[in-house]
N, C-alpha and C positions, 0 to 999 in steps of 0.2 A: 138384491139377491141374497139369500138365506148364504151360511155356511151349508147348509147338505148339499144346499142346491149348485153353489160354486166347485165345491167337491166330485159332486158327479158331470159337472162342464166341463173339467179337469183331466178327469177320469175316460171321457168318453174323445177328447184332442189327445190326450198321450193317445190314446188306442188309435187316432186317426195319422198320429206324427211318427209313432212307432216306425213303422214299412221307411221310412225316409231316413232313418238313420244308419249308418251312419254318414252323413252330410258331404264326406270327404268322395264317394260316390258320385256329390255333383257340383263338382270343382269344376270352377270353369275352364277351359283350353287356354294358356297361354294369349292367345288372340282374340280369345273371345267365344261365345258358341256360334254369333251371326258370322263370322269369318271363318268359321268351323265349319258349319252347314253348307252355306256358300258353295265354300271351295267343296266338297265332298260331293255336291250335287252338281258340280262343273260351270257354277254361276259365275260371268265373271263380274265383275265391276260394276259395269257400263250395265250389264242388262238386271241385276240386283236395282240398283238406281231406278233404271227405270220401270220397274213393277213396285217401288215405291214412289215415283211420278216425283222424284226429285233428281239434282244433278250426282254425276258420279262425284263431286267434290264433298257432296255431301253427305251421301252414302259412305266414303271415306271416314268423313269425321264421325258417324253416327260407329262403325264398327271402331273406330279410336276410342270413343267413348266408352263404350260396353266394357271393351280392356282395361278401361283404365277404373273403370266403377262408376263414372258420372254419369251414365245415360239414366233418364227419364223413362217408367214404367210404360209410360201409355206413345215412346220412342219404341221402347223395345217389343211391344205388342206389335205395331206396326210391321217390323221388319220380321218376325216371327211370322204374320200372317202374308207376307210377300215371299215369304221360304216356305209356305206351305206347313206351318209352323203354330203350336200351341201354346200361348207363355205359358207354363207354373208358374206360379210366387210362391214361396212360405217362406216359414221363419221357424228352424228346424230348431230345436232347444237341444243343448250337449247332453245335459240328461231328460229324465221323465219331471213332468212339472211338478208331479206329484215330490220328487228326492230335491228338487230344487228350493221347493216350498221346507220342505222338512231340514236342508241345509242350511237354509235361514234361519229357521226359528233355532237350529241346535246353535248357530254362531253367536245368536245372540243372547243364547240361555249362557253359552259362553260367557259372553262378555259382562254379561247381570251376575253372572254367579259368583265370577273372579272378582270386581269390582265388590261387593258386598264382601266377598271370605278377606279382601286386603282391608278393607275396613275396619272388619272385624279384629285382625289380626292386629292392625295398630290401635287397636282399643282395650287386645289381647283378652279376646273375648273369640280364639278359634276355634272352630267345629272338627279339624281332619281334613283329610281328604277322603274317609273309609266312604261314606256317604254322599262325595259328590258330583257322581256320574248318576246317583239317582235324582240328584236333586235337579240337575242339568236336564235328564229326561222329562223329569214331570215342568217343570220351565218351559221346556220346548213348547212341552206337549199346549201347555195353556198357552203359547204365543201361537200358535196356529188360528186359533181362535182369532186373533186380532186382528183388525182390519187396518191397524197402522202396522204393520212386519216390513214391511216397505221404505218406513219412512222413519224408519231409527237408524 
């Protein structure tokens, strides 16, 4: 996949993940959401269970689970569809991919630019610092390009 082409992939999940921010909107309940819903819809236990055609012991452990973060996707589907219920999944990014990606490349134009100016410096061969927020930009700017930004 080209860079335009990843750029516009990019481009087009921020605009899809945008609506779902900010993430703290779907914080789970204390107990969980299946223990949330359950109870809200006046399920109790025993008949949860069994519209999941398992025992109440086990419908116990499966809303422990959820609480606690260990349930299993294709668990949590289940009990979702016994609650009359739709999972979501995503994986909601703090920022836009787009600032995340651009974070990167600046930390590491950082880290290139510091790393060469201290060199320099004990070679006493220093540039300033008047120039090097631009030089820091145009750094970035070509580390976008690379498909190792990941893996420095």
């Amino acid at each position: 996949m080209g860079i335009e082409t990843t750029g516009k992939a990019r481009k087009r999940l921020d605009e899809r993940l945008h609506p779902l921010r900010p993430a703290e909107r779907f914080r789970a309940p204390a107990l969980g959401w299946v223990r949330a819903i359950r109870d809200a819809l006046g399920m109790t236990g025993v008949q949860f269970a069994r519209r999941l055609g398992v025992s109440p012991q086990s419908a116990g452990a499966l809303e422990k689970s959820e609480a606690n973060g260990s349930i299993r996707l294709d668990t949590l589907r289940r009990a979702a569809e016994a609650l009359d219920c739709t999972l979501v999944y995503a994986l909601v990014p703090n920022a836009s991919l787009e600032e995340t990606l651009r974070n990167r490349a600046r930390a590491l134009a950082i880290r290139d630019i510091d790393r060469v100016a201290h060199t320099m410096k004990l070679e006493a061969q220093e540039t300033g610092d008047r120039d090097r927020e631009k030089r820091v930009e145009d750094h970035a700017r070509e580390l976008l390009g690379d498909r190792r930004l990941w893996d420095r």
